[in-house]
N, C-alpha and C positions, 0 to 999 in steps of 0.2 A: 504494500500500500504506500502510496506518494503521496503524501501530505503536504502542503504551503499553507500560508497563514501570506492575508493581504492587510495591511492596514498602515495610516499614517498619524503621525504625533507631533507633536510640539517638543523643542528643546527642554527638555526634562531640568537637567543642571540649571538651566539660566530661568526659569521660571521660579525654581527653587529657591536659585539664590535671589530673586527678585523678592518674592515672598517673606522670608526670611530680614529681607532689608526694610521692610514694612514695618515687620515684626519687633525688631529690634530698638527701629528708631522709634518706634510708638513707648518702648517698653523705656528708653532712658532719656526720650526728649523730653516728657511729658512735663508741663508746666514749663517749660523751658530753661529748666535749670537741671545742674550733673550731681550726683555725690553725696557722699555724707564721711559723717567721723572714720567711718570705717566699709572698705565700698562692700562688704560680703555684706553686710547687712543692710545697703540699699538695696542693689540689687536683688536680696532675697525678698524684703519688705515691696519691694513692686513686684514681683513673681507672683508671693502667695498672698497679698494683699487687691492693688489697684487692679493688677493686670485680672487677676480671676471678676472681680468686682463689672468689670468693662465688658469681658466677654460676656457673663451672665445678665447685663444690660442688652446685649447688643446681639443675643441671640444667637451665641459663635460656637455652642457648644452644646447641642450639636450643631454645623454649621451644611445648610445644603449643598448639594454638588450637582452640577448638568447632568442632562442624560447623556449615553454615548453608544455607540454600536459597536463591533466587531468584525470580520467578514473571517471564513476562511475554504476552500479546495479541499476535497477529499478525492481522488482519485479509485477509483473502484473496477475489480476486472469485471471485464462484459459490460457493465452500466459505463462505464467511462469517469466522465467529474462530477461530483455531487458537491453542490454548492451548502455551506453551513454559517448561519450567521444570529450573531446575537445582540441583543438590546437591552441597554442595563438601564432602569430610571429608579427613579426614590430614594437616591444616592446622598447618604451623609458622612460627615468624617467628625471624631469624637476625642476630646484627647488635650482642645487648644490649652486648654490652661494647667495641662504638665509642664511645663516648662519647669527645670532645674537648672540651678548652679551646679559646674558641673568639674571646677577647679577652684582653688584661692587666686580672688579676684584681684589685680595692682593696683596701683594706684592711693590716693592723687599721685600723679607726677608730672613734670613739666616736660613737653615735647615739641619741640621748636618755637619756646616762648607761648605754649597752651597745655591747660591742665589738662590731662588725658586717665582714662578708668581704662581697662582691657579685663576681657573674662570670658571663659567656656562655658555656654547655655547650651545643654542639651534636652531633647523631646523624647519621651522612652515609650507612652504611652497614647500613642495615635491608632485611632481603627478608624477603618474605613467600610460604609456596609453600602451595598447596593440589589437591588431587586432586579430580577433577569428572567428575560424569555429565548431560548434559545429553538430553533428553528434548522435542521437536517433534512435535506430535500423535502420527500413529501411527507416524512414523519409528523406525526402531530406536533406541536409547539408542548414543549416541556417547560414549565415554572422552575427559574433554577433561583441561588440565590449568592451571590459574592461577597466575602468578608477579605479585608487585607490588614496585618498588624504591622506598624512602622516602627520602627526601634532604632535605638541608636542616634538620633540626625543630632550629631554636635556641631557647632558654630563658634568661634573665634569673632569675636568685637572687638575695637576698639572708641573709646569715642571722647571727643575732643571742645572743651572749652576755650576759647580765646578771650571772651569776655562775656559775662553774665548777661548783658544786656541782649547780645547778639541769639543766646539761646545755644544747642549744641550741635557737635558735627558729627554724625558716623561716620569717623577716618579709615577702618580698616575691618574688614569682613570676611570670613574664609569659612568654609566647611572643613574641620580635619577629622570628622567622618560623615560618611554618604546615608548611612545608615541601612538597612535591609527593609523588603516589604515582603511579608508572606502572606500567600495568598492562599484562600480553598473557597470552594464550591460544593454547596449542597444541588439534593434534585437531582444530576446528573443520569440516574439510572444505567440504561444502557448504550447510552454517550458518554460514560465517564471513559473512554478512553481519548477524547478530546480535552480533559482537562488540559495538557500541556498547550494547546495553539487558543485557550480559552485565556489562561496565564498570560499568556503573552500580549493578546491582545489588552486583557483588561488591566495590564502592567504599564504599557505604552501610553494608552487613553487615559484610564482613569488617573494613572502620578500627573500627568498633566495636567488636567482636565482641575484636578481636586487643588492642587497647589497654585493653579490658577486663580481658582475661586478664593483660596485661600487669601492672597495676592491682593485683589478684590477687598474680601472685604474686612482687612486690617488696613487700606486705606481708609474706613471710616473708622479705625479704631485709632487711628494717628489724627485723625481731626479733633474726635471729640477728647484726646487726651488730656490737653491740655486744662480745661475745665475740669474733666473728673479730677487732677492731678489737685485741684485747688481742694474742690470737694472732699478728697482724702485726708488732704494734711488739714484739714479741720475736724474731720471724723476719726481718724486714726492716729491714735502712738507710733508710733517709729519710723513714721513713715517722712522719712528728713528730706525733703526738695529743692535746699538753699542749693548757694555755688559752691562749687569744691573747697573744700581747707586747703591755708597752705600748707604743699608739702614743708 
């Protein structure tokens, strides 16, 4: 049997790290000030504080996700190609507000005449659930169902004050790990030996497709940070939003 899988995707990496830049700068612009006495415990204070407080405002958790198809070729003797193709909708991803500290964070220090914070944020607990109909030649349409666990995604920040008034800069951004996504599928019955061109499709589409969205809508979490950010440091302890101390 000759199997091919057809389908096309978006730059996975660079949507990621788009995402991720969103993310970020929402998580240490906010209010527009950097820092505190000791940066592990800003950044952890916006982690498990503002940052959950915003999502569960803003409806990001769970957060929805487009629909998406798949396509793929089954090659069959005597019958020739049988066309198999699937359609995922009801798509959510769950998870946002894991975020952890994920080293001992530096900072203040000064970097090229600007105070600067630098720290490892990683995401351990993302899932990703989607509802599917999958569709082999003239088989009946089978109800399938797609789950993905995303582990791992650590990130590298830095980020830079020049002057208080100016507000802050996200200087430096890296992934130093990509993270893993496992995937399975319910339903399948006896189409579960397409699970592997089913993976791949919904590998391709959905990381895009969801980190997209993602993308999306931590633009409206960087908008409205800034106010929540006031809101906090009037409702919550520790939550320090002044400018950085001197080193």
């Amino acid at each position: 049997m000759n199997e091919s899988v057809r389908s096309t995707s978006k730059n996975c990496s660079e949507i990621k790290e788009t995402m991720f830049l969103y993310f970020v700068a929402a998580l240490l612009t906010s209010g527009g000030v950097l820092g505190s006495p000791l940066a592990n415990q800003y950044v952890e204070s916006v982690l498990n504080t503002a940052l959950r407080t915003e999502i569960r405002m803003l409806y990001l958790d769970p957060a929805n996700t487009p629909d998406f198809h798949t396509e793929f070729t089954d090659k069959v003797a005597i019958i020739g190609k049988v066309k198999g193709k699937a359609d995922f909708f009801n798509g959510n991803v769950t998870g946002l507000s894991s975020a952890r500290r994920n080293s001992e964070c530096q900072g203040p220090y000064y970097s090229y005449g600007a105070k600067s914070v630098n720290c490892s944020i990683t995401f351990n607990d993302l899932k990703i659930n989607y509802n599917g109909k999958l569709k082999y030649g003239k088989m009946p349409v089978v109800n399938i169902k797609g789950t993905a666990n995303a582990t791992n995604q650590d990130i590298f920040i830095e980020v830079t004050q020049s002057q208080p008034a100016f507000g802050n800069t996200l200087k430096n951004f890296m992934f130093r790990q990509m993270g893993r996504l496992d995937i399975k599928f319910t339903g399948l019955g006896p189409l579960n030996k397409f699970t592997k061109f089913l993976e791949d499709g919904f590998r391709s589409h959905a990381e895009a497709e969801i980190f997209n969205t993602m993308k999306k809508e931590f633009k409206s979490l960087k908008r409205d940070a800034r106010q929540a950010a006031q809101n906090d440091k009037e409702r919550e302890k520790g939550l320090y939003d002044g400018p950085l101390p001197d080193c």
